[in-house]
GUVEX-113513 format. One line per 5 residues: number of its first residue (from 1); their letters; for each residue y, x, z of C-alpha. Coordinates in Angstrom, 1 decimal, m for minus. Example, Ala and Ser with C-alpha at 12.3 -4.5 7.8 and 13.67 -1.06 7.14 Angstrom:
2
1 = AS = m4.5 12.3 7.8; m1.1 13.7 7.1
This chain:
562
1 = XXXXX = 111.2 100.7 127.2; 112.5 98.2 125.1; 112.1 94.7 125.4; 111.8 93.8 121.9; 107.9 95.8 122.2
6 = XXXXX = 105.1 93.5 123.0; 101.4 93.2 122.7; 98.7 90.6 123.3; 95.3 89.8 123.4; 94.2 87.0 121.1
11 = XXXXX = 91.1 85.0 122.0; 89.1 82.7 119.0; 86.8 80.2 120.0; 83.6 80.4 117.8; 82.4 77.7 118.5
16 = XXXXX = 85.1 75.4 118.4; 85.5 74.4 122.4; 85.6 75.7 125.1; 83.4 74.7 128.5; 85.3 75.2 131.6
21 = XXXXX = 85.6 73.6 135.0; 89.1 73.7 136.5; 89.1 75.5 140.2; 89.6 72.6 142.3; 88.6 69.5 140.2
26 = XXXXX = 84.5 69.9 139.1; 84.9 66.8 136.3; 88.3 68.5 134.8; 88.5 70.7 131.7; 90.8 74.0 131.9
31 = XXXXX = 92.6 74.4 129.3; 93.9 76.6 128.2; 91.7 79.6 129.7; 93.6 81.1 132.9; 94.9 84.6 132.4
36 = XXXXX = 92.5 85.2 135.7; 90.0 84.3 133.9; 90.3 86.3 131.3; 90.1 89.1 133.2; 87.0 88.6 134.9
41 = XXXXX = 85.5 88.3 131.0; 87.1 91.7 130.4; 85.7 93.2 134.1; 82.3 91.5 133.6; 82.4 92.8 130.1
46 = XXXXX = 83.4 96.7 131.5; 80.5 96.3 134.2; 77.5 95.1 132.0; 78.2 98.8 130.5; 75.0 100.9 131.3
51 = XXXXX = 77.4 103.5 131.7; 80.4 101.6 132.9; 84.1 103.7 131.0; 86.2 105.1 133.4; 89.0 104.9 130.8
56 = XXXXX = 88.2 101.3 130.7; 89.1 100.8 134.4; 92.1 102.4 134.3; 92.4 100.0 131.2; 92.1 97.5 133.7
61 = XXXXX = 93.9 98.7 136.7; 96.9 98.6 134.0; 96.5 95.5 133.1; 96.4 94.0 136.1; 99.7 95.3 136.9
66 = XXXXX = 101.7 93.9 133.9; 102.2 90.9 135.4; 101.6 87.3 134.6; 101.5 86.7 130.3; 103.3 83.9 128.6
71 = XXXXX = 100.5 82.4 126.5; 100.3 81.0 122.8; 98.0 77.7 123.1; 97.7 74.6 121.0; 96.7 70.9 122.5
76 = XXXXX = 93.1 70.6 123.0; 91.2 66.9 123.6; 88.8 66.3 126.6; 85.5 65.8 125.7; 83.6 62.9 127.8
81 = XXXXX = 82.7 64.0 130.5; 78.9 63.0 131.4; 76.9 64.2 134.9; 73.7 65.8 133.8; 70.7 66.5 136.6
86 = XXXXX = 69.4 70.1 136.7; 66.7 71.5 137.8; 67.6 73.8 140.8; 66.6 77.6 140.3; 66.1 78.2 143.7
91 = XXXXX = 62.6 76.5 144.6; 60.5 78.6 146.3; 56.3 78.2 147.4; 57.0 80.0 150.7; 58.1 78.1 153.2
96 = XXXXX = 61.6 79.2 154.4; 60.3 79.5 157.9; 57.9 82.0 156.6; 60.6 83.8 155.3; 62.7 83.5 158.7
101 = XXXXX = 59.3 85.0 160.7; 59.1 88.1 158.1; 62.6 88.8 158.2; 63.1 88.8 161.5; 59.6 91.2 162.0
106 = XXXXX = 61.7 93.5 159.4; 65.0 93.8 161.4; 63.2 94.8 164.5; 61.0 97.0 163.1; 63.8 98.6 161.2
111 = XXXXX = 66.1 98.8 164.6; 62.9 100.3 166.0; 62.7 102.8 162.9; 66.2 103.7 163.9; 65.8 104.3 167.2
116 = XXXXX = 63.0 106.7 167.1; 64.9 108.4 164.6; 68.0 109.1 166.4; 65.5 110.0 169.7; 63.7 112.8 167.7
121 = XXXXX = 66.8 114.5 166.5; 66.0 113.7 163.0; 62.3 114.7 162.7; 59.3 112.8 161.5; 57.5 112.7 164.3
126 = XXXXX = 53.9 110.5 164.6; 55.9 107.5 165.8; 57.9 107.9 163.3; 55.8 107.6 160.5; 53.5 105.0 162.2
131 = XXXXX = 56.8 102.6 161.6; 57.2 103.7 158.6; 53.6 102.7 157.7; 54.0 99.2 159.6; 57.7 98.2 157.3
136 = XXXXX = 55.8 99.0 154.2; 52.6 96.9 155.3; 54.9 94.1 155.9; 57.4 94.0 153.0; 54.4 94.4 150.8
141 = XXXXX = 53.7 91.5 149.0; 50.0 92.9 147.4; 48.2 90.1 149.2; 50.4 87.3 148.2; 49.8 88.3 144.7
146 = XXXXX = 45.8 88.9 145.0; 45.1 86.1 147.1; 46.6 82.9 144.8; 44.0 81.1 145.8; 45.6 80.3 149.3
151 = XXXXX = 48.4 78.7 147.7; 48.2 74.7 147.7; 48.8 73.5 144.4; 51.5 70.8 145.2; 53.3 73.8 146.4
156 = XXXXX = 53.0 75.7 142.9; 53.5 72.5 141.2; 57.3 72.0 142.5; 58.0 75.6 140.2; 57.8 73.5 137.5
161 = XXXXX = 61.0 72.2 136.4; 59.8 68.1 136.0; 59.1 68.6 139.9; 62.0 70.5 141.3; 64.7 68.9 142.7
166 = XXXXX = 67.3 67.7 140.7; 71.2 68.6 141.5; 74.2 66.5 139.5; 76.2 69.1 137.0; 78.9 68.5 135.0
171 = XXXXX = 80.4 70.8 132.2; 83.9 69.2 130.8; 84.4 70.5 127.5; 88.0 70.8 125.6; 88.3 71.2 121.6
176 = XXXXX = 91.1 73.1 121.2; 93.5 71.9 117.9; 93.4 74.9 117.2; 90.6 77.3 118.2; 92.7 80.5 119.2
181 = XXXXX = 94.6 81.6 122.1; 97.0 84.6 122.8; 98.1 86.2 126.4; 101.1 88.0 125.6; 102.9 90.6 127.5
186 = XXXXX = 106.4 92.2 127.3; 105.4 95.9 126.9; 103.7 98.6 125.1; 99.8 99.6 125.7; 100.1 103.3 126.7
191 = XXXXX = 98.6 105.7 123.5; 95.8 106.7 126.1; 94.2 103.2 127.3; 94.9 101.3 123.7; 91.4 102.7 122.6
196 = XXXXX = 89.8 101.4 125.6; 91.7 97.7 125.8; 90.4 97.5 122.2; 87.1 98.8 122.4; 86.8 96.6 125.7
201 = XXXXX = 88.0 93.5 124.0; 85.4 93.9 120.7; 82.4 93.3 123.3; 83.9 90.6 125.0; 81.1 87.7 124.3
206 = XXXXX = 82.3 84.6 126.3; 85.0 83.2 128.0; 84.1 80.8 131.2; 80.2 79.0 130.4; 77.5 80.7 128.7
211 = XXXXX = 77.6 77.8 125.8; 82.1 79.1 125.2; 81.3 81.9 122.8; 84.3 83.9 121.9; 85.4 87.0 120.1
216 = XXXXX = 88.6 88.8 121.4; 91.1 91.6 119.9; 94.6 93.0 120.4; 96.4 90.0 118.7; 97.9 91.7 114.9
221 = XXXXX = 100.4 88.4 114.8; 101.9 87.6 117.7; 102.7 83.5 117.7; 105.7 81.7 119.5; 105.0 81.0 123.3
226 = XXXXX = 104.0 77.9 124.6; 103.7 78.5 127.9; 105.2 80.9 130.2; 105.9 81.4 134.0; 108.4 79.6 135.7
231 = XXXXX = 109.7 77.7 138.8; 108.0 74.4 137.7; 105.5 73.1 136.1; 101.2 73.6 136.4; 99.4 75.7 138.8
236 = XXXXX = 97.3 78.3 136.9; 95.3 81.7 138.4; 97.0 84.7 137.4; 95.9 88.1 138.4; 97.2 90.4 140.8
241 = XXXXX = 97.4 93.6 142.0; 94.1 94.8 143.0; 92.6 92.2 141.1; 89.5 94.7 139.5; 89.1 95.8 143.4
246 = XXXXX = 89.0 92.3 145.0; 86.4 91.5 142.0; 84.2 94.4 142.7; 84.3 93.6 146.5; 82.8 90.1 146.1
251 = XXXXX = 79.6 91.2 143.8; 78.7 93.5 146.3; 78.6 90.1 149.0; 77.2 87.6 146.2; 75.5 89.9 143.7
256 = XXXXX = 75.8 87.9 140.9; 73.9 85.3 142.5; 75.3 83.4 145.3; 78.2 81.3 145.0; 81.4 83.1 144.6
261 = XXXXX = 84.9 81.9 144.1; 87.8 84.0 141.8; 90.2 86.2 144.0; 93.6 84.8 142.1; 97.1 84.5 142.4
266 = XXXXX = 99.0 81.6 141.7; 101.6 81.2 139.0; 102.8 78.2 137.3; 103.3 77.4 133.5; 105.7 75.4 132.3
271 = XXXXX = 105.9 74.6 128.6; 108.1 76.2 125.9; 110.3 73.3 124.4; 112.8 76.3 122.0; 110.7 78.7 120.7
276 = XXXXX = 114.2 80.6 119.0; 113.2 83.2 121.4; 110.4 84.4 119.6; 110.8 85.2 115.9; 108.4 84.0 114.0
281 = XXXXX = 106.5 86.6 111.6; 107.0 86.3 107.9; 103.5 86.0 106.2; 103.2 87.6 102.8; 100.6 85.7 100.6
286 = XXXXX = 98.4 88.8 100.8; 98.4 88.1 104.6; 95.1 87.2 106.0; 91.6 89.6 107.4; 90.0 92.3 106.3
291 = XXXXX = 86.7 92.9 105.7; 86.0 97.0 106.5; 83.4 99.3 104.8; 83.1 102.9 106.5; 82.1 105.6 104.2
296 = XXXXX = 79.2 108.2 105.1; 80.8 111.5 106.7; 79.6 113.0 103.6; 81.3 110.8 101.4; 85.1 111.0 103.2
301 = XXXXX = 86.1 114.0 100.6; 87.5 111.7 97.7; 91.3 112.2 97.3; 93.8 108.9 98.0; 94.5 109.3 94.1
306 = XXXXX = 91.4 108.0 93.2; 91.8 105.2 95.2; 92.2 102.5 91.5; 89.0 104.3 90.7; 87.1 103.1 94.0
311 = XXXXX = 88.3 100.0 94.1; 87.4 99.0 90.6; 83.8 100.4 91.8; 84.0 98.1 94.8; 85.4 95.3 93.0
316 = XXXXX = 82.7 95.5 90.2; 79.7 95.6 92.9; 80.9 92.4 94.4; 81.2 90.8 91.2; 78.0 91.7 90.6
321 = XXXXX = 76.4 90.0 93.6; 78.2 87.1 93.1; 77.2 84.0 91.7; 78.3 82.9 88.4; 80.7 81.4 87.6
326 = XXXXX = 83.0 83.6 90.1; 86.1 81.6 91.2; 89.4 82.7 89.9; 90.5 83.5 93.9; 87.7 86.1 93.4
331 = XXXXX = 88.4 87.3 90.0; 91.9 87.1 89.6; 91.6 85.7 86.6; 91.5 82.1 84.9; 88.4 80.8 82.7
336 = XXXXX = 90.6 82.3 79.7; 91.1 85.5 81.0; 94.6 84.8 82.0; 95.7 86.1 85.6; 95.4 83.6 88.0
341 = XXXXX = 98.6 82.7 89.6; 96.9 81.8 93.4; 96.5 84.5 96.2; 92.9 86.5 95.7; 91.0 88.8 97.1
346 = XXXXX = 91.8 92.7 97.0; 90.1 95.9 97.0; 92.6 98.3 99.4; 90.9 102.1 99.6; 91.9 103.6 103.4
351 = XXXXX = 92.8 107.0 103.5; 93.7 108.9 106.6; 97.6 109.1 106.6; 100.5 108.9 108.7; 99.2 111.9 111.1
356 = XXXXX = 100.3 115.5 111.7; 97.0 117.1 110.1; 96.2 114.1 107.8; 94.4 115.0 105.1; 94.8 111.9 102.8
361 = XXXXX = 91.4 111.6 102.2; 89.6 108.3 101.4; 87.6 106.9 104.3; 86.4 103.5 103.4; 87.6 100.7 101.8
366 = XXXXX = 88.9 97.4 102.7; 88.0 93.9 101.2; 91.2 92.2 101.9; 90.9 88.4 102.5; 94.3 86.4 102.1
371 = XXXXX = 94.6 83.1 105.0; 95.6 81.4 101.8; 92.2 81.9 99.9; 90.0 78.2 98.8; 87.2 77.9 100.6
376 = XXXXX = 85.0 78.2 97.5; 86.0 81.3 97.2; 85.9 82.7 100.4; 82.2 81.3 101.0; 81.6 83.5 96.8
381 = XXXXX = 82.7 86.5 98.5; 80.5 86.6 101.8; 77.8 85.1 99.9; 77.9 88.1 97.7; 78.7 90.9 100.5
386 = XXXXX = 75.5 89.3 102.1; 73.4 89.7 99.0; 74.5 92.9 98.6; 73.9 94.3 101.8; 70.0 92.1 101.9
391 = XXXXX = 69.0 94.6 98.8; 70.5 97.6 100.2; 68.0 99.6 102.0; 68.8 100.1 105.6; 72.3 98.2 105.1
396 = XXXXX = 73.7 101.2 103.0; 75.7 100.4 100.4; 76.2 102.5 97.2; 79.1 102.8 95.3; 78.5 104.7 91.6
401 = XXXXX = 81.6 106.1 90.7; 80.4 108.2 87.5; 82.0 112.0 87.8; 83.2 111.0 91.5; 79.3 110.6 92.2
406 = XXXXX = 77.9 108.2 94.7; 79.9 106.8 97.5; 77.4 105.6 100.5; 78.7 102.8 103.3; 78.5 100.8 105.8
411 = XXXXX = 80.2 97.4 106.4; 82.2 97.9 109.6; 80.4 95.4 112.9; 81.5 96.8 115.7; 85.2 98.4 116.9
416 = XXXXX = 86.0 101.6 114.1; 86.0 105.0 115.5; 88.2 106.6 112.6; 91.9 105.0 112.6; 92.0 104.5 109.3
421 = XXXXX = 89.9 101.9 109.1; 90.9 99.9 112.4; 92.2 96.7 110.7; 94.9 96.2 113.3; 96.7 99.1 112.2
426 = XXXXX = 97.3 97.4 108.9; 97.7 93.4 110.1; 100.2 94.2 112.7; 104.0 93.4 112.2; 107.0 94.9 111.3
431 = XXXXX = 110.5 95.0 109.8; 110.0 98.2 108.3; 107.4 99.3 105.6; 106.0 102.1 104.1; 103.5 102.9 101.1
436 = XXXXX = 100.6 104.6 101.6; 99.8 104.3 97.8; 102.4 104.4 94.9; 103.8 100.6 94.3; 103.3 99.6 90.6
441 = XXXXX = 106.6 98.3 89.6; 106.3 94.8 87.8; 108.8 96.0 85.6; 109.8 99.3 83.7; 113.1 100.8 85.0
446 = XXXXX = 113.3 103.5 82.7; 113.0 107.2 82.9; 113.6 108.4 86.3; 113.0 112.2 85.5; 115.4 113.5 82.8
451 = XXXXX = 118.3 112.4 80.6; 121.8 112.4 82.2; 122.9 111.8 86.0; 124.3 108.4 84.8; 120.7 107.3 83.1
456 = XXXXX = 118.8 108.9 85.9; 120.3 107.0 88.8; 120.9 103.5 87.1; 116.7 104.0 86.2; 116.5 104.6 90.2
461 = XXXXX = 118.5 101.5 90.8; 116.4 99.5 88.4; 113.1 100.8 90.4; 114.3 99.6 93.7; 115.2 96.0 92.4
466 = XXXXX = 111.8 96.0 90.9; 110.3 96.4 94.6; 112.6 93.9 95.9; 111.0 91.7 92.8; 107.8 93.0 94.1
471 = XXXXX = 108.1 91.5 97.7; 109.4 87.9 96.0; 106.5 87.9 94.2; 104.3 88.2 97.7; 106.1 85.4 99.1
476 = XXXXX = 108.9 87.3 101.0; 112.4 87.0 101.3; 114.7 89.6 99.6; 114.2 93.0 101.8; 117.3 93.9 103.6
481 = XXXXX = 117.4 97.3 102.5; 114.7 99.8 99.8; 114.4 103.3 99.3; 112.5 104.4 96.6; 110.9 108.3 95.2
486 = XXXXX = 108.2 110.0 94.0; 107.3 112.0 97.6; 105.6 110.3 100.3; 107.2 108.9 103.3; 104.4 109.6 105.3
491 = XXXXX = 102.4 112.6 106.5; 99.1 112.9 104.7; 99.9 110.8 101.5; 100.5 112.4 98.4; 103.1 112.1 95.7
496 = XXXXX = 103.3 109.4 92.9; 103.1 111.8 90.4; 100.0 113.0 91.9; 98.0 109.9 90.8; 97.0 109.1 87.6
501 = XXXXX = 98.5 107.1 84.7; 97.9 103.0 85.8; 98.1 100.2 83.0; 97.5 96.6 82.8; 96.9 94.5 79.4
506 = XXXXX = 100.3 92.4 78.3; 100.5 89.9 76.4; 98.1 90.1 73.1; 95.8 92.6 74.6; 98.4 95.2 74.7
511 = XXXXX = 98.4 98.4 77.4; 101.1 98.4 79.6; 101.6 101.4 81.7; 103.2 100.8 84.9; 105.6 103.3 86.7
516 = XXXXX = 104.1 104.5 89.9; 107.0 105.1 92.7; 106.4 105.0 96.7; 108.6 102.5 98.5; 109.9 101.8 102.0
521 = XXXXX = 111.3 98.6 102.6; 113.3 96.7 105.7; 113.4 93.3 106.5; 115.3 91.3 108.5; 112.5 89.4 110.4
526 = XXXXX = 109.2 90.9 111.3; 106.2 90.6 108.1; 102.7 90.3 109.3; 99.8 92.3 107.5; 98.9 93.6 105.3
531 = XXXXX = 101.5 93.9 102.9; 100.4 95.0 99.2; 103.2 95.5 96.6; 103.3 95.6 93.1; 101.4 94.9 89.8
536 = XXXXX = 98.3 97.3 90.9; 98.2 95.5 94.5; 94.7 94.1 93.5; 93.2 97.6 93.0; 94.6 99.8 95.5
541 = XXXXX = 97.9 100.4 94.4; 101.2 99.8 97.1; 99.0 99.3 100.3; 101.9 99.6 102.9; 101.8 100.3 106.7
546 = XXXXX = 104.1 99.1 109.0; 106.6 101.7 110.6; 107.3 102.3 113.5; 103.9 100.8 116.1; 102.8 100.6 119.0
551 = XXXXX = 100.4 103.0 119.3; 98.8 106.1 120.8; 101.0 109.2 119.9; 100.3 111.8 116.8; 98.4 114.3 119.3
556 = XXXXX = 95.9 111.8 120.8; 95.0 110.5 117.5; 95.6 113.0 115.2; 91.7 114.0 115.8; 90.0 111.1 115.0
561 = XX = 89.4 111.1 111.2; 88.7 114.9 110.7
């Protein structure tokens, strides 16, 4: 396995801090999170399943064996701590030498139950069921119930919470600089568990108090180190080998409800002062989220070619939801009509591609948010996806696509079953790239069918400087090397010549038809997702996918989208 491969887990803080006592100091904030810690969010998370995955534990069991993860953390400022006095859960209106009496009449009439049992050979004899009828009479609690009025008031009174007993809390809180943390391993998630470590991760609700709300994923950027293990340095709780058993040992002893303390091993941090180590992803300006709509099952028929046509549709219903006037992050375009030169929002069709037996079909669509867009902006576009989805009956969404029909949807809430439309196939990063739809070249390079040898492969030379163009104009350096045709380079997509004619008004209202061409390109340093090439990146055109990942292999995965 090589080195280079790596994965990690990326932890956001919704709220914006994070409320954690350190182990062995009840007035100190942890920061950041231990990787123990972490793992007992993942284990609890795993265990609160009413049908707990078994190919979640061996998720876990993995896990626990890769070792101790260098993390990606940035400062964080204590808040004050203050002592608060809490009521105590634990009052009770029986007096606990009541409880001692019935216990102990319990455990001897149990031992007697026992007895008898093993002195009859196994059968219920009259003694038998006469102790049988005496341990029900006395762990019965009918008469405690029926009879309140025996209880003394001042006894029910100290339920209340202004009467218990007060005990002095505390609950440090750290705001993070910034509100997202990454664990990162040296490694590759085997194809077989990566469904399960993402599905596990997408439930994942909080991380150390109740109040530290937190949504977790397998990280699609993966930031320099900060910290990582070594000889010196701070004491933080790693996990170990057996961690998931020495977890499920202890809830059987404290059941959730007595005090516990987290099985750990120790492993210090020390901080990262040269990050050259890590390279440093380059971010395209189309870099950023994605906001995922799943077609109906009877709606994933549409061909990738049609992909301009569905994400005009899409493009059009947000616009219509919106509220005037729409900023030009939005639009695209300026008051005038002119294209806006600042990063905006795309429409980016998902077909399935890439796989043995992919079909190329269309199976939702992507509403691609760039890290770059205005705030404005941002807050016009969920403003009008919410809209949208409050008239939509049921939260299904209709696309009208004339001919084409009626597309139904969904807005994606929850971890995708089809891999198409699983965003971190498309955010992760890579050197190499590949189109999934034809790039739109910004400029002409001539005919590249026809004419003489000489004309044909200067026009082919022309088209790949065009996609170099095409990357500059997304922010990114020069590509190290381009390789440019009509046929696909992946499984499932189809050729540039396949989909229809694209144009774009020029100058003075004039059509200009762009040539369609697919495009791989290689860069030196790693480029984050997702990448969009080309004049028709807005609408569709030149979605690439990074080449090769780590991910589950062609036969496992293959399935999922048919």
């Amino acid at each position: 396995m090589s080195t280079t491969e790596k994965f990690g887990i990326e932890v956001n803080f919704l709220t914006g801090r994070y409320a954690a006592t350190f182990h062995n100091d009840r007035r100190r904030s942890e920061w950041p999170p231990h990787p123990a810690r972490l793992f007992s969010a993942l284990v609890a998370t795993w265990a609160d399943a009413n049908q707990p995955d078994p190919m979640e534990r061996e998720a876990l069991e993995w896990l626990e064996e890769q070792g101790a993860p260098a993390i990606a953390a940035s400062p964080a400022t204590p808040r004050k701590v203050v002592s608060y006095f809490v009521p105590v859960n634990d009052a009770a209106i029986i007096s606990k030498a009541l409880q001692a009496r019935k216990a102990d009449r319990l455990a001897v009439l149990a031992n007697q139950l026992r007895d008898e049992w093993t002195h009859s050979g196994g059968e219920a004899t009259r003694n038998v069921d006469q102790i049988k009828r005496k341990l029900a009479a006395e762990r019965s609690v009918t008469a405690q119930v029926r009879d309140t009025g025996n209880t003394p008031p001042s006894l029910a009174l100290q339920m209340l919470p202004e009467h218990r007993r007060k005990q002095e809390r505390f609950f440090p809180t750290m705001a993070p600089h910034e509100t997202r943390v990454t664990y990162l391993w040296d490694g590759r998630i085997p194809g077989g568990l990566w469904d399960a470590v993402d599905h596990l991760l997408q439930r994942v609700t909080r991380l150390g108090h109740s109040s530290s709300l937190v949504s977790c994923r397998l990280a699609p950027v993966l930031p320099a180190r900060t910290l990582v293990p070594g000889d010196k340095g701070e004491s933080f709780r790693a996990v170990r080998n057996g961690q998931l058993a020495a977890l499920e040992r202890q809830f059987a002893v404290h059941g959730g409800v007595k005090p516990r303390s987290l099985p750990f091993s120790s492993v210090r941090y020390k901080a990262v002062t040269d990050t050259s180590a890590d390279l440093v992803p380059l971010s395209p300006n189309t870099a950023g989220e994605l906001i995922v709509f799943e077609f109906a099952p009877q709606c994933r028929t549409l061909p990738a070619t049609q992909a301009v046509e569905v994400a005009m549709a899409m493009r059009a219903a947000v616009f219509h939801y919106a509220e005037d006037p729409i900023p030009e992050e939005l639009s695209g375009h300026r008051q005038d009509g002119t294209p806006t030169a600042a990063a905006h929002v795309a429409f980016l069709p998902l077909p399935y591609v890439g796989y043995e037996r992919a079909d190329g079909r269309l199976k939702g669509i992507a509403v691609s948010v760039p890290e770059a867009l205005g705030s404005t902006a941002r807050r016009a576009l969920y403003r009008a996806i919410g809209t949208w989805e409050k008239t939509a009956a049921e939260g299904r969404l209709r696309l009208t696509l004339g001919t084409a029909g009626v597309i139904e949807m969904k807005r994606l809430r929850g971890p995708a079953t089809l891999i198409s439309l699983r965003s971190h196939w498309w955010l992760q990063r890579s050197r190499r790239w590949v189109s999934v739809s034809p790039v739109a070249l910004p400029r002409h390079p001539g005919r590249l069918s026809g004419g003489t040898g000489a004309a044909r492969a200067k026009a082919w030379a022309e088209a790949e400087a065009a996609v170099k163009i095409a990357c500059m104009h997304v922010g990114l350096p020069e590509p190290l090397a381009v390789e440019v045709g009509f046929s696909p380079f992946l499984a499932g997509v189809r050729p540039a010549t396949a989909y229809p004619p694209f144009s774009q008004k020029g100058r003075g209202g004039k059509p200009i038809r762009r040539q369609l061409v697919h495009a791989a390109v290689s860069f030196d340093e790693p480029v984050v997702g997702p990448l969009i090439l080309g004049a028709g990146r807005f609408l569709g055109l030149g979605l690439m996918r990074p080449t090769p990942m780590a991910r589950p292999n062609d036969s496992d995965m293959d399935k999922v989208d048919e």
